[in-house]
C-alpha positions as CSV (number, residue, x, y, z in Angstrom):
1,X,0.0,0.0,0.0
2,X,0.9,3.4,-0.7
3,X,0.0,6.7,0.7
4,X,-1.9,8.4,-1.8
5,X,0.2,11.7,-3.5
6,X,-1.7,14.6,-4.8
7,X,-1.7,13.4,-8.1
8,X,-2.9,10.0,-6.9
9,X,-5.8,11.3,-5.3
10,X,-6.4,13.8,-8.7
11,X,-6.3,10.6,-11.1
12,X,-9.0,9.1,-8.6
13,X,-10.4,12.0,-8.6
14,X,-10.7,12.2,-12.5
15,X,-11.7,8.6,-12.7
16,X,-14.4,8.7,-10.5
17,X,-16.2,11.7,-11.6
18,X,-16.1,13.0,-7.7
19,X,-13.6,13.4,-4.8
20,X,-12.9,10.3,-3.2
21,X,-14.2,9.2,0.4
22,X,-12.5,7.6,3.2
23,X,-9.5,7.2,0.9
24,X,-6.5,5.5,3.0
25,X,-4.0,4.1,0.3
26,X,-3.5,3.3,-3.2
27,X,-3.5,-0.4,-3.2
28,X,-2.9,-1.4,-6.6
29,X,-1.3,0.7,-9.6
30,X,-2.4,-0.3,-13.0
31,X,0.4,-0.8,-15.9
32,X,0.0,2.7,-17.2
33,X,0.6,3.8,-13.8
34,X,-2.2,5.6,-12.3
35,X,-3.9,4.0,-9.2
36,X,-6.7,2.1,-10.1
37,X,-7.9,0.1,-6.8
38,X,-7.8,2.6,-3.5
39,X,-8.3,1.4,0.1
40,X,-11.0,3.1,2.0
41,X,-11.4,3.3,5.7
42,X,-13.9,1.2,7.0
43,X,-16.1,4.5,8.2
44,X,-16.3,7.3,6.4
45,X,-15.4,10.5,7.6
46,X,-18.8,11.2,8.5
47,X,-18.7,8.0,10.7
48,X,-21.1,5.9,8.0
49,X,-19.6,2.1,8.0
50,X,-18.2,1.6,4.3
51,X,-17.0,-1.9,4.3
52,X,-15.7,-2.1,0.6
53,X,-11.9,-2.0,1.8
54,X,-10.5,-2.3,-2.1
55,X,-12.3,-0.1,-4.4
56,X,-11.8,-0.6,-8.0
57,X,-11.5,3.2,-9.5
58,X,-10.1,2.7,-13.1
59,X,-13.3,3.3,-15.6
60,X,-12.0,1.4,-18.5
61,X,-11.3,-1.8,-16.1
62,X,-14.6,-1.7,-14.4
63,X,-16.6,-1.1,-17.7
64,X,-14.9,-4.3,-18.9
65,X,-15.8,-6.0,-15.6
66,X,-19.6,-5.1,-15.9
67,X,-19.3,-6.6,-19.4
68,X,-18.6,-10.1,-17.5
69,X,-21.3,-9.3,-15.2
70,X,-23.9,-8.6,-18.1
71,X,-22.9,-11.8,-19.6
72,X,-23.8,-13.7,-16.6
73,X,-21.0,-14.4,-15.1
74,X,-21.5,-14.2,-11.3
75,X,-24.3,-16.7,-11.7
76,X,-21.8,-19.6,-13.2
77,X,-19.1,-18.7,-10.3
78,X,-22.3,-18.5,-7.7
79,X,-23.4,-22.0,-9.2
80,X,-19.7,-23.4,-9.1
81,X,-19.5,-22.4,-5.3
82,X,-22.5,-24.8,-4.1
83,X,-20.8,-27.5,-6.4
84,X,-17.2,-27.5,-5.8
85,X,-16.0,-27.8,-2.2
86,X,-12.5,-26.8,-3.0
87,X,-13.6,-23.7,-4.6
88,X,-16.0,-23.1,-1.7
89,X,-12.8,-23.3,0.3
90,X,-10.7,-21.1,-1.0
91,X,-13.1,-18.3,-1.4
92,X,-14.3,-18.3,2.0
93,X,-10.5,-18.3,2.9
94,X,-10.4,-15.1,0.8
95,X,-13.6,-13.8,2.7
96,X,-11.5,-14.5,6.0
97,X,-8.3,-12.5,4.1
98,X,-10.5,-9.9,3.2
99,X,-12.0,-9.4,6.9
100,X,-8.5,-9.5,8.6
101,X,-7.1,-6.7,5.9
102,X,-10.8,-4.3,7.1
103,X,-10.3,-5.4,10.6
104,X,-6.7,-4.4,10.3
105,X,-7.6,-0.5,9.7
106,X,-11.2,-0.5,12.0
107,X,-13.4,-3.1,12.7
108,X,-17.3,-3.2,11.2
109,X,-18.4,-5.4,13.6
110,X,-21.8,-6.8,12.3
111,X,-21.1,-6.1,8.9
112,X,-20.0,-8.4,5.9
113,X,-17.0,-8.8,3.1
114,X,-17.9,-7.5,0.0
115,X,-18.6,-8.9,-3.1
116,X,-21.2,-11.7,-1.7
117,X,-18.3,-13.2,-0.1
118,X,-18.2,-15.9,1.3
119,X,-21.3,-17.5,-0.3
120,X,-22.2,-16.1,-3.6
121,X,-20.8,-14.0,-5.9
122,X,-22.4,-10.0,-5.9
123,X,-19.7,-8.2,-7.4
124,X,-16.7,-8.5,-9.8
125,X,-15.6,-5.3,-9.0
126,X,-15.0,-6.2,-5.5
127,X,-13.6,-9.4,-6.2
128,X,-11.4,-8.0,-9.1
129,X,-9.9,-4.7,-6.9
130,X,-9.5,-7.3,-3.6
131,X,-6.9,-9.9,-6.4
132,X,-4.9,-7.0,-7.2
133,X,-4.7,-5.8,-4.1
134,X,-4.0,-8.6,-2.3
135,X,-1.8,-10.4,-5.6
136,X,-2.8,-13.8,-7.0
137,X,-3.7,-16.5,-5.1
138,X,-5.9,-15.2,-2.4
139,X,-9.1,-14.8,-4.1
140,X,-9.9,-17.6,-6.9
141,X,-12.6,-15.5,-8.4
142,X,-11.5,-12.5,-8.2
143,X,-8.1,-14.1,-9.9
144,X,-10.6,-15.7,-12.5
145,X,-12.6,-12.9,-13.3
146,X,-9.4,-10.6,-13.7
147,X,-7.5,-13.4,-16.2
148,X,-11.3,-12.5,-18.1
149,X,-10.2,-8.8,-19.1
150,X,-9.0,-7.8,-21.9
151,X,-6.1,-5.6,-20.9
152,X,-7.8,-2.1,-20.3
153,X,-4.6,-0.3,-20.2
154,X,-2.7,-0.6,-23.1
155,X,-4.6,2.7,-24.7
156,X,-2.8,4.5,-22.4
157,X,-3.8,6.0,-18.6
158,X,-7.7,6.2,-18.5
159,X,-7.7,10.4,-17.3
160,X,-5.3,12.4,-17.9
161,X,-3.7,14.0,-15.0
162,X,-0.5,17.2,-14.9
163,X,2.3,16.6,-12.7
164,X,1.0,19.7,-10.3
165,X,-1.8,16.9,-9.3
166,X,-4.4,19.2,-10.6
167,X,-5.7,16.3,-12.9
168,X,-6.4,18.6,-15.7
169,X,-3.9,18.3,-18.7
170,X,-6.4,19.9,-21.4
171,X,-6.4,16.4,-22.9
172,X,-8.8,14.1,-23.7
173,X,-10.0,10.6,-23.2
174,X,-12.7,9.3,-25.6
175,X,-12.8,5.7,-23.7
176,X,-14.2,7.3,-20.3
């Protein structure tokens, strides 16, 4: 994890179309090198529990991930959970890794994962932010849905942002 720099938090800025809450770290970079999965406090500022710990913030990747959503997806990895023990397994194990990261920064008591974890599958954009945060290995779906995407970098960083963190270059993006 790293602490967020002014030009961090002006790409997330940028790719999210608002100003960021409860941001704590950036916890993955993509290949062009712009952040694009943050971790969040567990409470927002306001004090309002947020438990989605890994927040997936690059447009282009999470328009690709709702295009394995749309084509049903989550439904074949929900059905594959009830079927295959192993699987089963080793996602609740990444529900557990996913609890101990949150609990780690503040704890929600009461409150789930994210994503449908550990028992179905809810969101790929969870699931997706929580593998490249946490690397390969820890969360099978997440792992799977990622080796899914086409490579949603190689046009290039997904908003523009000026070294003075401003996130304005005068340049456009025609893919966001």
């Amino acid at each position: 994890m790293e602490t967020p720099t002014p030009t961090d938090t002006a790409a997330v800025e940028e790719q999210l179309g608002r100003t960021p809450r409860g941001l704590r770290a950036v916890a993955h970079r993509c290949p062009c090198g712009n952040p694009d999965v943050v971790e969040t406090s567990p409470r927002l500022p306001d004090g309002t529990p947020f438990p989605t710990t890994y927040y997936l913030t690059c447009p282009r990747a999470a328009s690709a991930i709702g295009t394995l959503e749309a084509g049903g997806v989550m439904k074949d990895m929900t059905a594959r959970l009830a079927e295959d023990p192993e699987l089963a397994a080793a996602y609740r194990a990444a529900h557990e890794d996913y609890l101990a990261r949150r609990d780690a920064i503040g704890v929600l008591p009461g409150f789930p994962s994210a994503g449908g974890m550990p028992d179905r599958v809810k969101c790929l954009h969870v699931l997706v932010a929580h593998s490249l945060a946490a690397g390969p290995g820890v969360n099978p779906l997440g792992d799977e849905a990622l080796a899914m995407l086409p490579e949603w970098w190689r046009k290039g960083p997904c908003v523009p942002v000026s070294q003075d963190g401003s996130g304005k270059s005068g340049e456009g993006d025609d893919a966001t």
